[in-house]
N, C-alpha and C positions, 0 to 999 in steps of 0.2 A: 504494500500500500504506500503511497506517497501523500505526502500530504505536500502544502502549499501555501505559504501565509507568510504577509506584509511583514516587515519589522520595522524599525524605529531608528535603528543604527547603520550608518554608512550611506544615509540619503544623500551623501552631499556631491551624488552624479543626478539627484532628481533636478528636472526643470518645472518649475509652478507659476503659474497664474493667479494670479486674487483679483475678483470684480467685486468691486464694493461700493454698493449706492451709497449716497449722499445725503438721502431724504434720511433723518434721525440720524443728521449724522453727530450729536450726542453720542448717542450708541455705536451707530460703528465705526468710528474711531476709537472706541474703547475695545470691541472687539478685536481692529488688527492690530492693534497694539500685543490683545495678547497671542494674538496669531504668528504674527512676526518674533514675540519673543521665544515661544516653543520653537517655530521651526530654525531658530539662530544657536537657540540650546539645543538641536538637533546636528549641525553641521550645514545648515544650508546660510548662505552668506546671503544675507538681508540689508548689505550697505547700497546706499543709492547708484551703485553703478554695478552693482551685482551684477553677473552674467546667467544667475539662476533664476531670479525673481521680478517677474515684471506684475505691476500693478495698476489697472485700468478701473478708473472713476465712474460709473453711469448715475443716469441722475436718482432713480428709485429701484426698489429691486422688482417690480415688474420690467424692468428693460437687462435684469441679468442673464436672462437666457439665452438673448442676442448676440449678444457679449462675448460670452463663455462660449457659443457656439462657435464664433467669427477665432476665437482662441485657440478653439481646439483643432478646426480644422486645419490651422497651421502648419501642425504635425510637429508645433514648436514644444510641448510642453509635456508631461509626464502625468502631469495632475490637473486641477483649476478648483481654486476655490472661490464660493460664492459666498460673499456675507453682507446681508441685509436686518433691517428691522422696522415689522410690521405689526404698529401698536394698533389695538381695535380701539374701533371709535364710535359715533352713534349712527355711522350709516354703514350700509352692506359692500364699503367700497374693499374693507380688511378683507373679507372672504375672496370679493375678486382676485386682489392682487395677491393673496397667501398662495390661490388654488392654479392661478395662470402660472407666478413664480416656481412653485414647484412639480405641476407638469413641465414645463417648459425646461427646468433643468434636469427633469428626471431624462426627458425626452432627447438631448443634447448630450448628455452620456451614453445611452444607448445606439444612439445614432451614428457617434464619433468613436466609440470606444474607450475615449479619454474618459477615466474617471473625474465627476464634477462632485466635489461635498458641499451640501446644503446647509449653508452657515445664516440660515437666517433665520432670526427673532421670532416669535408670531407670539405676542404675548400680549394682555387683556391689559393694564398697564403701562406706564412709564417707570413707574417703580419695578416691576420687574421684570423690565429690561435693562435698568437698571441691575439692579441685581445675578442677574447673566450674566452681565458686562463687566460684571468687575467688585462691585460691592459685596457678593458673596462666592461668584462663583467666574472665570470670563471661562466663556463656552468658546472662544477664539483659539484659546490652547486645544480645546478637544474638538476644534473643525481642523487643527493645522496637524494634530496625531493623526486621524481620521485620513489627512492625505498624508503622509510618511506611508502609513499603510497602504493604501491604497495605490498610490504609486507603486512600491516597492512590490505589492503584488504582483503587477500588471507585468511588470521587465520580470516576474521569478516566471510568469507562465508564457510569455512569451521567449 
């Protein structure tokens, strides 16, 4: 039997992407913060002229799946991570954008091959997303594991 599974150490031949809306950008700025700090305490060089890590701004994360798609078909990257935050409000607009964002990237991985991780918010508050972000927990560290893994999968079975 064989088995097959991601690891965490020696990523530092992965290429990754991060698309990170803008809208809340409170929060996701506190997220790559903590996404950038893992994948740095991983081995991947996160300085501004990196040759690993490119990162593209869209405005909301209903336009990450665009994004991420246009990324992946590059054939430049290994991984892409998406990170968004979508706080409910009093109209049905959270449903839309939560349900478009994540078909649309569910849809863009399978399509491309490229693994895409789903770094976005969907939370009934500001406090917490807050709270995700960084006050008790940043979920950025475990979107930026999420791709070491997933990465490093993808090249073990290829």
């Amino acid at each position: 039997m064989t088995t097959i599974e991601g690891t965490f150490t020696g990523a530092s031949n992965l290429r990754i992407a991060i698309v990170i809306a803008r809208f809340n950008d409170l929060i996701t700025n506190k997220i790559l913060s903590g996404c950038l700090d893992c994948l740095s305490r991983h081995g991947i060089d996160t300085s501004q002229t990196s040759p690993q890590l490119d990162i593209a701004w869209v405005p909301g994360s209903f336009e990450l799946p665009l994004v991420s798609q246009a990324l992946a078909r590059k054939g430049k990257y290994d991984v892409v991570i998406t990170l968004g935050a979508v706080i409910r409000g009093d109209t049905p607009h959270f449903d839309v954008v939560v349900s478009e964002a994540s078909k649309g990237i569910a849809n863009v991985s399978r399509e491309t091959g490229v693994p895409i991780i789903f770094g976005v918010l969907t939370t009934d508050t500001m406090q917490q997303a807050l709270e995700r972000a960084g006050i008790k927990n940043n979920l950025g560290w475990s979107y930026a594991l999420q791709a070491l893994e997933m990465g490093s999968l993808m090249k073990a079975i290829s």
